[in-house]
C-alpha positions as CSV (number, residue, x, y, z in Angstrom):
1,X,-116.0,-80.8,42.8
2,X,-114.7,-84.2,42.5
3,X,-111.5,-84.8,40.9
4,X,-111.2,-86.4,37.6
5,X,-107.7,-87.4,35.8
6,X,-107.1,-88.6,32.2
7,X,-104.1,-91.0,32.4
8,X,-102.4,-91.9,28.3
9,X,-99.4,-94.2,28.1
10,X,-97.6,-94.4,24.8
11,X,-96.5,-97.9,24.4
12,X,-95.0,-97.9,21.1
13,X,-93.8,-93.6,21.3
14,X,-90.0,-94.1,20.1
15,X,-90.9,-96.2,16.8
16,X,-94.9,-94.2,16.1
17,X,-92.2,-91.2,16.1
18,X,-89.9,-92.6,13.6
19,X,-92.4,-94.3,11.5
20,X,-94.9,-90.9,11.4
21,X,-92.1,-89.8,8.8
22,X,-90.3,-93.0,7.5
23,X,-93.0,-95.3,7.2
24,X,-92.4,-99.0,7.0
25,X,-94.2,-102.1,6.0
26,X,-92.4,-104.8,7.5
27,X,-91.2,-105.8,11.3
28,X,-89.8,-103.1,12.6
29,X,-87.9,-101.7,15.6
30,X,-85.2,-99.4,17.3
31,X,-82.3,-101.0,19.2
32,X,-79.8,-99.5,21.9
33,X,-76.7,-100.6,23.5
34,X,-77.2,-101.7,27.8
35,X,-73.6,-103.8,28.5
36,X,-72.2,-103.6,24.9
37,X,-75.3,-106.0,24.1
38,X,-77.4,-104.6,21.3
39,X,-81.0,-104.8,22.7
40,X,-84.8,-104.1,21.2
41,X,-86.2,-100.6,22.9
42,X,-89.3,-100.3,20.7
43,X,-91.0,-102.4,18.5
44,X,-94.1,-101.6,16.2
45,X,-97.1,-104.1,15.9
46,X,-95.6,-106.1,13.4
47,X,-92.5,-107.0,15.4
48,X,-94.6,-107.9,18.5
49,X,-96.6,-110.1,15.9
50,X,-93.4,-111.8,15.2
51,X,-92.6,-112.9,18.8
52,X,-90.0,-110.2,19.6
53,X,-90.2,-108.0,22.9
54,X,-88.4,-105.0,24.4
55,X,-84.9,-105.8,26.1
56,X,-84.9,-109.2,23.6
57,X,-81.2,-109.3,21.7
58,X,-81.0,-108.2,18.5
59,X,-79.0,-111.0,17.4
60,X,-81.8,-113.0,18.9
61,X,-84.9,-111.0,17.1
62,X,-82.9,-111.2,13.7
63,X,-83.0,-114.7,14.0
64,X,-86.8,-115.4,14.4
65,X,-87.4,-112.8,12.1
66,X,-85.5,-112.6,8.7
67,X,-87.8,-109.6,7.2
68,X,-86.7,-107.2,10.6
69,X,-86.3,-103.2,9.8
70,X,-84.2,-101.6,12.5
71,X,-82.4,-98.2,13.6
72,X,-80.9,-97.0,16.4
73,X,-83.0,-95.4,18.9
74,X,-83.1,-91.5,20.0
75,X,-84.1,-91.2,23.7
76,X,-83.7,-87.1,23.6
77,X,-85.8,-86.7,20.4
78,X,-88.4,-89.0,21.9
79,X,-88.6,-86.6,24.9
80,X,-89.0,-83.6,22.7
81,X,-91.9,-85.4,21.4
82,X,-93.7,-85.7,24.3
83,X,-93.1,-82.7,25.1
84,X,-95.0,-81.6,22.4
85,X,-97.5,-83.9,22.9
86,X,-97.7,-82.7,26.6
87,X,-98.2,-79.0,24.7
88,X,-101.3,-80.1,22.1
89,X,-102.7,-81.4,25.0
90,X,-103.4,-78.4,26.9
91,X,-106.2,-77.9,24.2
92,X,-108.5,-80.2,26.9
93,X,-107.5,-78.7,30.1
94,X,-105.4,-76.2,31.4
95,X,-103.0,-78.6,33.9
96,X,-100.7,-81.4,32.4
97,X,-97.3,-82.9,32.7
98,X,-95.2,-86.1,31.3
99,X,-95.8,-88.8,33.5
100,X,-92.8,-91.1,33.1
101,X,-90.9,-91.3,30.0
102,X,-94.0,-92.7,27.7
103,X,-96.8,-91.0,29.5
104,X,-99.0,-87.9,30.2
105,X,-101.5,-86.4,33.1
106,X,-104.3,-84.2,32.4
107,X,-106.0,-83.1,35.3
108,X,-109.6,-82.2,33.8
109,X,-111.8,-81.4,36.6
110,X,-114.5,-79.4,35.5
111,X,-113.4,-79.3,31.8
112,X,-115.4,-81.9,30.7
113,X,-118.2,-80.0,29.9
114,X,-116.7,-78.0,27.7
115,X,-116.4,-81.1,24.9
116,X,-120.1,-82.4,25.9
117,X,-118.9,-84.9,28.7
118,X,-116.3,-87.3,29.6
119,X,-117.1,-89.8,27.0
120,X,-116.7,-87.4,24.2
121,X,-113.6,-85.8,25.1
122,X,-112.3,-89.2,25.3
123,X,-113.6,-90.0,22.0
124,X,-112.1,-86.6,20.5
125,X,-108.4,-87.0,22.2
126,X,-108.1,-90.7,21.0
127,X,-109.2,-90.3,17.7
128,X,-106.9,-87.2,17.1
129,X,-104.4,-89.4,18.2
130,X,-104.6,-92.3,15.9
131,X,-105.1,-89.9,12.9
132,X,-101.4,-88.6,13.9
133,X,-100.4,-92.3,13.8
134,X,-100.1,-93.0,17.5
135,X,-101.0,-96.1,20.2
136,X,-102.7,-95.0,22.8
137,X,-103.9,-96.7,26.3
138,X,-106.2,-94.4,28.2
139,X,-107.7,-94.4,31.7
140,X,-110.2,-91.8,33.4
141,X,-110.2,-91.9,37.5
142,X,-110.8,-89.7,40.5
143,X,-107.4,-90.4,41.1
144,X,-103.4,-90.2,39.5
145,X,-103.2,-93.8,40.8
146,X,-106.4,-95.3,40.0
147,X,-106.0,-93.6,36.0
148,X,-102.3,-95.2,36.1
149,X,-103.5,-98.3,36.8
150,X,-106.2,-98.7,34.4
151,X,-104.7,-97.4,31.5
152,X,-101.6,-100.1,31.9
153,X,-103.2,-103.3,33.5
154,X,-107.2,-102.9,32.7
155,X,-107.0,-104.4,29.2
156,X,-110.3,-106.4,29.5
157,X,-112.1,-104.1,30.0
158,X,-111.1,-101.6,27.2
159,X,-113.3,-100.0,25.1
160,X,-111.4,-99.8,21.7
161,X,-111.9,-95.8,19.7
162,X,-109.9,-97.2,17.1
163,X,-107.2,-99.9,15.7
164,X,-104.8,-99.0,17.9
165,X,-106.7,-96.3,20.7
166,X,-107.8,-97.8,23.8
167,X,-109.5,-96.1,26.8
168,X,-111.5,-97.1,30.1
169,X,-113.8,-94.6,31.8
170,X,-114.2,-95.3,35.8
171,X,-117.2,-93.3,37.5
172,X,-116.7,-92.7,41.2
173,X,-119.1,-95.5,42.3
174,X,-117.0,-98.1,40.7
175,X,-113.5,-97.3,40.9
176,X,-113.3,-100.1,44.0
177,X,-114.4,-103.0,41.7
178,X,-111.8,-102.1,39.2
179,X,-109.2,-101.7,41.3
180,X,-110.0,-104.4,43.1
181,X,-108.8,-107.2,40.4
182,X,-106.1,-105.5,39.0
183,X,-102.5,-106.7,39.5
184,X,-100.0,-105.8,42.7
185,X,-97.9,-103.9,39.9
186,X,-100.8,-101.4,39.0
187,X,-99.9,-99.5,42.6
188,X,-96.6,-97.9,41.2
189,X,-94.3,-100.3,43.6
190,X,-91.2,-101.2,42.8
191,X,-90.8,-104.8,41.0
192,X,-88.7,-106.2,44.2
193,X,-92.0,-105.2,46.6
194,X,-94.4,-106.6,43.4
195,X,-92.4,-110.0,43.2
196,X,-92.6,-110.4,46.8
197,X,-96.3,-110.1,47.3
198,X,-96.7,-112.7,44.4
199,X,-94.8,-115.0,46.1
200,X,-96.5,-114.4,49.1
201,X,-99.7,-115.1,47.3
202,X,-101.1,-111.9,46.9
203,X,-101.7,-111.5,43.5
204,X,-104.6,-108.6,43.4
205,X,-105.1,-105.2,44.8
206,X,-108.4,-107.2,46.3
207,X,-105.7,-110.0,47.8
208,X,-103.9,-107.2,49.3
209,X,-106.7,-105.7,51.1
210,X,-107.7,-108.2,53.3
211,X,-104.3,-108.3,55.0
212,X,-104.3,-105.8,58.0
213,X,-102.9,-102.4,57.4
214,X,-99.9,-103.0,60.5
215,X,-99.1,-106.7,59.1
216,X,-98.6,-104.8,55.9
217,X,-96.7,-101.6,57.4
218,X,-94.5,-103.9,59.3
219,X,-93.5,-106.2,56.7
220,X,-92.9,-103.6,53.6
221,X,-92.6,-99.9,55.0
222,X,-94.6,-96.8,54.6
223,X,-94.5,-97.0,50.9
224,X,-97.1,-99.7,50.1
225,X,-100.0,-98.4,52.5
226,X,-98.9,-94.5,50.8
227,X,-99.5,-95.9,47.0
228,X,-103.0,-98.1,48.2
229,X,-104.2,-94.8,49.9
230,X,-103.5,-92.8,46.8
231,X,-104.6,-95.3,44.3
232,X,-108.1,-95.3,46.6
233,X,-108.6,-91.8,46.9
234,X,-107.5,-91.6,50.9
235,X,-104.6,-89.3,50.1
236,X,-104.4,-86.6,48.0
237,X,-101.9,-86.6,44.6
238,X,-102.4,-83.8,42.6
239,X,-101.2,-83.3,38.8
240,X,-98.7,-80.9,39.0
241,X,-98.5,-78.5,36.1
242,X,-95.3,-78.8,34.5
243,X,-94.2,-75.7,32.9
244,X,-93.5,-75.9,28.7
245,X,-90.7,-74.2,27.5
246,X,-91.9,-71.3,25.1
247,X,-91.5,-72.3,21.5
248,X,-91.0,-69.5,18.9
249,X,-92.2,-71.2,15.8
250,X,-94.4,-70.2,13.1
251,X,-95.7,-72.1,9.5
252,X,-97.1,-71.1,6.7
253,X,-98.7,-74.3,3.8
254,X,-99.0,-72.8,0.6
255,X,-101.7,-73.5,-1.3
256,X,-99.3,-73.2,-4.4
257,X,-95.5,-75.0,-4.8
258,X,-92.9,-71.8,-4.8
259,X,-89.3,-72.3,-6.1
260,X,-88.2,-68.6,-6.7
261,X,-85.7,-67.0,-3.5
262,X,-87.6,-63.7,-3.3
263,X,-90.5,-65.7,-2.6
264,X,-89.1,-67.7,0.0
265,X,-87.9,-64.9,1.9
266,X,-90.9,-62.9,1.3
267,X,-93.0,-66.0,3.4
268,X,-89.9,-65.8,5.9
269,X,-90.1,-62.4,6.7
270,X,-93.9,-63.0,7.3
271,X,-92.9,-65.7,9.2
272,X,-90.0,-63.7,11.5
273,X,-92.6,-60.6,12.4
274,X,-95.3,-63.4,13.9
275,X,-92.2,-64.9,15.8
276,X,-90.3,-61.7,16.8
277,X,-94.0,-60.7,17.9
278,X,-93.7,-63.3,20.7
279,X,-89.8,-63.1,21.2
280,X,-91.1,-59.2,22.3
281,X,-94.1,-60.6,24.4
282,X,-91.8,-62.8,26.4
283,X,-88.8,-60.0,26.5
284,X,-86.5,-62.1,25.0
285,X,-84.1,-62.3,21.5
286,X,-83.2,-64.5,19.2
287,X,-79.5,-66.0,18.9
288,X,-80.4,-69.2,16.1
289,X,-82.9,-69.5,13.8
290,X,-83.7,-72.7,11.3
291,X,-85.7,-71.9,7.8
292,X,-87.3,-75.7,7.4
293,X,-88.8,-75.8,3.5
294,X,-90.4,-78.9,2.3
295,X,-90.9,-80.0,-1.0
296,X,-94.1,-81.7,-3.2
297,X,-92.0,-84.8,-2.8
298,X,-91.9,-84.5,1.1
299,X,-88.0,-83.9,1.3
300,X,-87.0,-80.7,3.1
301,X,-84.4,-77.9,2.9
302,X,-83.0,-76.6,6.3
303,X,-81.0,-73.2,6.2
304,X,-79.7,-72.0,9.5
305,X,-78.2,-68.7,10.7
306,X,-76.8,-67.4,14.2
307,X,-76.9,-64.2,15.2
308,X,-73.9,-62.2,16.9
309,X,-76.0,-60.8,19.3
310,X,-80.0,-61.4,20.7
311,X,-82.0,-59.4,18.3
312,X,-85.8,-59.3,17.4
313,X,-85.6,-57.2,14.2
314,X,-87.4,-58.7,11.6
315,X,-86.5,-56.8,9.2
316,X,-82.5,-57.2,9.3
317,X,-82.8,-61.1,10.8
318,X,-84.8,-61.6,7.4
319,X,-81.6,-60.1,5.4
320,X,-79.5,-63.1,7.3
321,X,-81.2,-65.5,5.5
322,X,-80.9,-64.5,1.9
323,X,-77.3,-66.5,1.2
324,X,-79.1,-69.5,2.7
325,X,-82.1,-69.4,0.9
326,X,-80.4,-69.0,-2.5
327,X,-78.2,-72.5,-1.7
328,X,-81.8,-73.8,-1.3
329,X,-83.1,-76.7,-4.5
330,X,-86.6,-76.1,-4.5
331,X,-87.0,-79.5,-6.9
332,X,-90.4,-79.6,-8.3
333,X,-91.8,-76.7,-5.8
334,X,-91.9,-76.0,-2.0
335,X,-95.1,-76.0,-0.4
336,X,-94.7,-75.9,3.1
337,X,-92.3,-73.5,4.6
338,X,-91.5,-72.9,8.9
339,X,-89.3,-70.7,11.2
340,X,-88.2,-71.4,14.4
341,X,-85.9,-69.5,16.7
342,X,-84.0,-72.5,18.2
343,X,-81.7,-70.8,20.3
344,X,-83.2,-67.9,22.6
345,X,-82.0,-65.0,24.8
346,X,-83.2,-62.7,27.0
347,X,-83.6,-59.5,26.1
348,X,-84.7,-56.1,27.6
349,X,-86.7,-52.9,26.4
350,X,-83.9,-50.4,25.3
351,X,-85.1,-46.7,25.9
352,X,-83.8,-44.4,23.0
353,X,-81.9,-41.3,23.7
354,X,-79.4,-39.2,22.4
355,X,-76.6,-42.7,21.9
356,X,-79.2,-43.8,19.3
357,X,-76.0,-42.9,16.9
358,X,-73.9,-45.4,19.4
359,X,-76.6,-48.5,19.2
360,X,-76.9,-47.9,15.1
361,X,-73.0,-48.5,15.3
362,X,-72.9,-51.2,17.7
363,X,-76.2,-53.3,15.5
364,X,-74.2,-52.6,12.3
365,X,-70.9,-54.1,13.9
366,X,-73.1,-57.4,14.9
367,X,-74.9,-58.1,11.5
368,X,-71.3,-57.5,9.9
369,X,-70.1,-60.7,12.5
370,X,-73.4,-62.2,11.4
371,X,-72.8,-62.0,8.0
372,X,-69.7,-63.2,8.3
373,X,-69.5,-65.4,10.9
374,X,-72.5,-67.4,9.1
375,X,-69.7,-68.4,6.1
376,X,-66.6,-68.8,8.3
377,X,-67.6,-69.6,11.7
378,X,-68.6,-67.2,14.8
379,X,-65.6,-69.1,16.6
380,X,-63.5,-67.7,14.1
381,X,-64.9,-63.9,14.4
382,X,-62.2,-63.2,17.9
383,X,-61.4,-60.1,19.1
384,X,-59.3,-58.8,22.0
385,X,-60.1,-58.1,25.4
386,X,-58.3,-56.9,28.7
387,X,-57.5,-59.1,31.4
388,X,-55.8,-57.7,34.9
389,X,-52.2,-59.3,35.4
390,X,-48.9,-57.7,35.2
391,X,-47.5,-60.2,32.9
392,X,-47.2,-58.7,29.8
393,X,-48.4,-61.6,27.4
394,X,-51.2,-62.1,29.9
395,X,-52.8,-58.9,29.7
396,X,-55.0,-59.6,27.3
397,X,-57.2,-62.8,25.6
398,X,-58.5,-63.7,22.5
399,X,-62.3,-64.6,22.3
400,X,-64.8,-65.4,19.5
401,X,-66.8,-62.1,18.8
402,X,-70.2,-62.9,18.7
403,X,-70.4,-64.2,22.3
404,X,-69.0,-61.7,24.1
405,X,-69.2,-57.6,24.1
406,X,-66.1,-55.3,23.3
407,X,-64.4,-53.5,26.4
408,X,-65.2,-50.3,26.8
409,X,-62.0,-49.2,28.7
410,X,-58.7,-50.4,27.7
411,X,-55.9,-49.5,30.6
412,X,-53.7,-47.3,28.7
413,X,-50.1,-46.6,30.4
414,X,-46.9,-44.9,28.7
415,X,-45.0,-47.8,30.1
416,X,-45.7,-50.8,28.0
417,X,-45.8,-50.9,24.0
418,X,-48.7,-50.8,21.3
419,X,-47.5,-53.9,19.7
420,X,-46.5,-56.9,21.7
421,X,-44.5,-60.7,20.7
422,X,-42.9,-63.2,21.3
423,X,-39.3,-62.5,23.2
424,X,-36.3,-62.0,20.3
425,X,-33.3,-62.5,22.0
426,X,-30.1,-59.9,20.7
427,X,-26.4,-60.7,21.2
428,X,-25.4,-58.2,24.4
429,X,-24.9,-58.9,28.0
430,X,-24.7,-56.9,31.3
431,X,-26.8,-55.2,33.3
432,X,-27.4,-52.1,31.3
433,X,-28.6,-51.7,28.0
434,X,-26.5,-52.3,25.2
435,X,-25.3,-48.8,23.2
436,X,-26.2,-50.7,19.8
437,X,-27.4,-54.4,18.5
438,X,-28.7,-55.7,16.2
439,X,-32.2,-56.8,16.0
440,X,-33.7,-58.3,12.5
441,X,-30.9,-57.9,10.5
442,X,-31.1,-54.2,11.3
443,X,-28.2,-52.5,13.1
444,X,-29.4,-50.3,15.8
445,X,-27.2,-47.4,18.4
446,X,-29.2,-46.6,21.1
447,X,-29.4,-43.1,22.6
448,X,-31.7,-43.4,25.4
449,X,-32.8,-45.9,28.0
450,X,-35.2,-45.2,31.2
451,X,-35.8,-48.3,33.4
452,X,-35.6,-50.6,34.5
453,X,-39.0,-52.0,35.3
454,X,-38.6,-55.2,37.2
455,X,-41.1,-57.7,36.9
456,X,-41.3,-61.3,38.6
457,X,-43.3,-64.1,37.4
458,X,-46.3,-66.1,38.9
459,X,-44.4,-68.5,41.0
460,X,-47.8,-70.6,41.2
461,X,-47.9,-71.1,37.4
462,X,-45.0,-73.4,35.4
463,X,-45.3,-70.9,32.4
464,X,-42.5,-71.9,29.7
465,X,-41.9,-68.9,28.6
466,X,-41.1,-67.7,32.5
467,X,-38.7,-70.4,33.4
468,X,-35.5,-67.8,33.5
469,X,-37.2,-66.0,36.7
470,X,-36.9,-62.0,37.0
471,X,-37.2,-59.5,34.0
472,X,-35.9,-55.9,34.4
473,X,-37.4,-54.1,31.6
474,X,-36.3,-50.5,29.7
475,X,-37.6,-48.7,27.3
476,X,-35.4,-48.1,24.4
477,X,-35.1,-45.4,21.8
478,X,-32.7,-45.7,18.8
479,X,-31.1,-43.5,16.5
480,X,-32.4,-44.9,13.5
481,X,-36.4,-44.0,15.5
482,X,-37.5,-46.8,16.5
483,X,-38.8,-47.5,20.0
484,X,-38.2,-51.1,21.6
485,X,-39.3,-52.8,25.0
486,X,-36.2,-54.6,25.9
487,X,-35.8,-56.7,29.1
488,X,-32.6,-58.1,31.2
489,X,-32.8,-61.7,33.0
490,X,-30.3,-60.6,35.5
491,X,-30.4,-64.5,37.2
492,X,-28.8,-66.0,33.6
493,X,-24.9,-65.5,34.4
494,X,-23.3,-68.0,31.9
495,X,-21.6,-66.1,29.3
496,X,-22.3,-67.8,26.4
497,X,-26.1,-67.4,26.7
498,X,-28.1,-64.2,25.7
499,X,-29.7,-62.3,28.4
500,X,-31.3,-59.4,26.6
501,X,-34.5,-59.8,24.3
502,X,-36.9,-57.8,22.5
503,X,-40.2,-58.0,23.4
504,X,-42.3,-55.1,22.2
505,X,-42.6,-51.7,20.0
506,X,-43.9,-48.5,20.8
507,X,-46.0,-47.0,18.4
């Protein structure tokens, strides 16, 4: 079966995306910064009207036209939109992938059929595309290259499917005749090879064929006879399918405005079981979601939530949202209302057994840092942790709750306290410990000591704290009952300075 390929280029994708939800009447386009010059990177109709062009400065457009709109453009939205794009289109044919930054490839061999021919699916993917608000420039082929080339450089011989849709249709029998008159530039070459065959005089694909292959070779490389063979059919180039990210999104349009919160989560819970449906299908959990409600007057209402941990509950992610939703104004009603899980995980079948009791504990633990880490902050849910170093205020870290699980096993050793700080220093010098002190405007008598524990610091670390060398350590007990960590710097031997400290409690 002969291969046929559906080539769309999006001239105008950055400002059809912007002006699908802020429509404007007037010149408009979206500007970005290249050498601290403010420069055109998409202009609607209007603006090309006007005389302006892409890469033209600002200063310069504003100038020849007084009327302009502008904005600043969003390159990383623009590619989730053709992402999307790339998505819908998988409705014609099973194989497609972005081609460029403004572009797709649809590989529809043997498709066709299925829409009542070439022509027709044509007709059906350009006209769903102007009624979205989008300019399109379409070429069918046998090949990626001969598609590419007619959808960007074949504009006289266009067939229009709308005001601003544009396709070609090439049947195998004449794809040499419409190659042949196209530009130098429709082989995918690179402008420096494209300037130089214009100066050379070889203007056309057809100009370029009547030089001999090895003149050709010799004078520009490998890469010009590779693109001519492709763009003729000599070389294969398949579309590669290019895997979509999975999307957990549902919507719901009411055929009635809403305003009251037990109705809004009522249509989000529907909403979470169809997504935590295909969270399950692709063995994965949910770590964000976003509620999106619009209103009759098309303005919209985003609440948010994280989750501590991956979950695919519906029932208790549902429960998250119920502080959000009331903050909601409904205004004069909602009628549209989607979920999406923005932020993914994955996540594995659990098999119950007898430690059901242990996982009820351990989900009730995460919706509390939910719940609360949804008002305050998950970054400012922490808990502690063990870390392996003998350094006492080392042994442990501080980390934020929700993204990271609770230790299990805590060492646990008679020889260092329950409650640790910072070092309090105490007047009493010597080697041994002192027989009383005092220690927080508390006098103390000590009646036993064992030690001492001697314990150096990391010499490869310039820790402030650790800039008086050795510690010999001793546990303490007092009259009064109380159990300290003390420790000795044995290297401090001027008088006048303190060389014992407190550094700990037992419980």
């Amino acid at each position: 079966m002969k291969q046929r390929v559906i080539s769309i280029v999006f001239p105008r994708l950055a400002t059809d995306r912007y002006l699908r939800r802020r429509p404007v009447e007037r010149p408009f386009v979206l500007t970005h910064f290249e050498k601290n010059v403010q420069r055109i990177y998409c202009l609607n109709e209007r603006a090309e009207r006007a005389g302006l062009r892409r890469e033209m400065s600002f200063t310069d457009a504003r100038t020849l036209c007084a009327d302009l709109v502008s904005d600043l453009a969003d390159p990383l939205s623009d590619h989730k939109f053709l992402n999307a794009l790339m998505r819908w289109a998988e409705r014609y044919c099973p194989v497609v992938s972005c081609d460029d930054a403004n572009g797709l490839l649809l590989d529809i061999t043997g498709a066709a059929h299925l829409f009542g021919g070439e022509e027709e699916l044509v007709c059906d993917l350009l006209s769903r595309l102007g009624r979205a608000g989008l300019s399109a420039r379409l070429g069918l082929a046998d090949t990626v290259g001969a598609a590419w080339a007619v959808a960007r450089f074949a504009s006289e011989t266009h067939k229009n499917y709308g005001d601003r849709q544009t396709g070609i249709v090439i049947e195998s029998s004449d794809t040499s005749p419409a190659l042949a008159k196209l530009p130098v530039a429709a082989l995918r070459i690179d402008a420096k090879t494209s300037n130089t065959l214009r100066r050379l005089g070889l203007s056309t694909i057809h100009d370029l064929q009547q030089i001999p292959r090895a003149t050709l070779s010799r004078r520009f490389g490998k890469t010009l006879l590779t693109q001519l063979d492709l763009a003729w059919g000599h070389a294969m180039e398949p579309v590669r399918q290019q895997r979509t990210e999975l999307r957990f999104a549902a919507r719901i349009n009411l055929p009635e405005p809403i305003g009251l919160t037990d109705d809004v989560l009522g249509i989000a819970g529907k909403l979470m079981q169809q997504i935590c449906k295909r969270l399950e299908a692709a063995h994965k959990g949910a770590r964000r979601l976003r509620l999106t409600a619009q209103r009759v007057d098309s303005t919209h209402e985003v609440a948010e939530i994280g989750l501590a941990r991956a979950m695919r509950d519906p029932e208790r992610m549902t429960r998250l949202f119920s502080r959000a939703v009331d903050t909601m104004n409904a205004g004069f009603g909602i009628e549209r209302v989607w979920l999406e899980a923005i932020e993914t995980e994955p996540l594995s079948f659990t098999q119950k057994s007898h430690l059901d009791k242990k996982e009820k504990e351990s989900a009730a633990l995460a919706d509390l840092i939910s719940r609360i880490g949804n008002r305050v902050g998950f970054d400012q849910v922490q808990r502690f942790l063990p870390v392996q170093s003998h350094i006492p205020e080392k042994s442990f870290t501080v980390v934020a709750a929700a993204y990271s699980e609770p230790a299990h096993h805590w060492p646990v050793s008679n020889q260092r306290p329950l409650i640790i700080f910072a070092p309090e220093p105490i007047a009493a010098h010597g080697a041994e410990p002192p027989k009383a002190f005092r220690w927080r405007n508390v006098r103390l008598k000590v009646v036993g000591a064992e030690g001492p524990e001697r314990i150096q610091p990391e010499w490869w670390l310039d820790d402030p704290d650790w800039r008086s060398g050795l510690r010999d350590y001793w546990r303490v007990q007092t009259h009064e009952g109380r159990r300290l960590w003390l420790f000795h710097t044995p290297q401090v031997a001027a008088s006048h300075i303190s060389t014992w400290f407190v550094h700990g409690e037992f419980a």
